[in-house]
N, C-alpha and C positions, 0 to 999 in steps of 0.2 A: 521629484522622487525617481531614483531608478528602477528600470524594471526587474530587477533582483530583488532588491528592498520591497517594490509592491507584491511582488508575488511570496515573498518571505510573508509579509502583512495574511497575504491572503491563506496562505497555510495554516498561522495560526489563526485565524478564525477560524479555518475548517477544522481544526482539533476544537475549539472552543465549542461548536456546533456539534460534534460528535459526544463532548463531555457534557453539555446541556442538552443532548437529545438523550442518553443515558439518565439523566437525574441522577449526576453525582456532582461534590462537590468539589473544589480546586483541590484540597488537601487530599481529601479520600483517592481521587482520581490520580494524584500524582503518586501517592504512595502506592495504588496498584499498579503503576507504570512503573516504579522503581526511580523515581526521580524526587526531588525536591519540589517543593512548594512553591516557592521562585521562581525555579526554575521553569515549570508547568507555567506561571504566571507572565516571565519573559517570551516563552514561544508563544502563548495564546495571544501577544502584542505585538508580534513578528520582530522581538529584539533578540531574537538567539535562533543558531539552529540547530533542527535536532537531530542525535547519532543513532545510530546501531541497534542499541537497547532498546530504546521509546521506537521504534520502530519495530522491530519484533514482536514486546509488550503490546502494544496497542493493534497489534492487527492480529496475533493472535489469540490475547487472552479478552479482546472485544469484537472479534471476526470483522474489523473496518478492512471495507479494499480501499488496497494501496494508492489503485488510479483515481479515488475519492480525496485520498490525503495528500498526492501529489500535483495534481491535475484539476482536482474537481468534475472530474467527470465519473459519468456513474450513480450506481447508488452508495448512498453512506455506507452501508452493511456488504459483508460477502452475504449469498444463499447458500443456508447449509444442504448440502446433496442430498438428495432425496432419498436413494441408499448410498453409502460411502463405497462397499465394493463395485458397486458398478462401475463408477465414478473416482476408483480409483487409478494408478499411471498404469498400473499391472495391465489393466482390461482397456488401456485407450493405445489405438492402434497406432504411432507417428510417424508410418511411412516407413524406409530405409533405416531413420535413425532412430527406430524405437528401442533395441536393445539398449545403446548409448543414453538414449533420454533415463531409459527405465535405471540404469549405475549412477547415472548423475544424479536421480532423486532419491537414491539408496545413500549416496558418499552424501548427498546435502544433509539428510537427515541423522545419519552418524556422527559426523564430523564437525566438530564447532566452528576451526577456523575456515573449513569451506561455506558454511553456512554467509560466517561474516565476509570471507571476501566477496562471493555471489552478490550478497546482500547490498556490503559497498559497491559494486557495480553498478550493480539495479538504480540506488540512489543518485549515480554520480551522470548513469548512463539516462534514467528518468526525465531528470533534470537539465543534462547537457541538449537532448534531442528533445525537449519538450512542447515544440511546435511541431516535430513533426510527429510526433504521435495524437496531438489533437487533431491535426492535420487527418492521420490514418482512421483514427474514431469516427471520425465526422463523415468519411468517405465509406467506412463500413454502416453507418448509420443509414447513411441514402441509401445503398445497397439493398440493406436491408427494409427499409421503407417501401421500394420499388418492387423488390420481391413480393410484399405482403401487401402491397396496395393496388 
């Protein structure tokens, strides 16, 4: 088996985990995904992969993080912010390029096809450097291990 193919496998188990950690079913779950029955059935088998849509759906209208669905690292769920303004881009300081972050999350949230191209990146860029972000987690991990221990 390639390691495409396995980690295709392994993705859709991690959606299937996600869908059976909710207690919903293939249908139900697919239809609030905006997908087909099948379809939902092919990715949780790692025989298809998934686009744009089921990606959006499923992290936003089930708050799963991304690096759960892509990576497997993490937790399943995002945490919803304790207060949202705080923790919103408004009041988070990014240095130099914070005006720039702060219009990028304005045009992201406006604009569809920025959303979708960002989006396409994110998945293609996820996946392409996908060692070396385990890689980066795992190094921020000890970091932070050593800090607190």
């Amino acid at each position: 088996m390639t390691k495409d193919k396995d980690e295709l496998i392994q993705f859709g188990q991690r959606v299937k985990q996600v869908r059976q950690h909710l207690h919903i079913i293939q249908k139900d779950f697919a239809r609030q995904l905006g997908i087909s029955g099948g379809f939902l059935s092919e990715l949780e088998a790692g025989k298809t992969k998934a686009g744009y849509d089921f990606f959006r759906n499923i992290t936003t209208r089930f708050n799963v993080n991304p690096l759960y669905l892509f990576l497997g690292q993490g937790e399943m769920f995002m945490k919803p912010a304790a207060d949202e303004k705080q923790n919103s881009e408004e009041t988070i300081d990014y240095g130099p390029d914070s005006a720039l972050i702060r219009q990028f999350f304005h045009t992201f949230r406006q604009i569809p096809v920025v959303r979708f191209a960002v989006l396409e990146f994110y998945k293609s860029y996820m996946y392409n450097k996908r060692d070396m972000i385990k890689h980066e987690l795992e190094l921020l991990k000890e970091k932070e291990k050593n800090n607190n221990g």
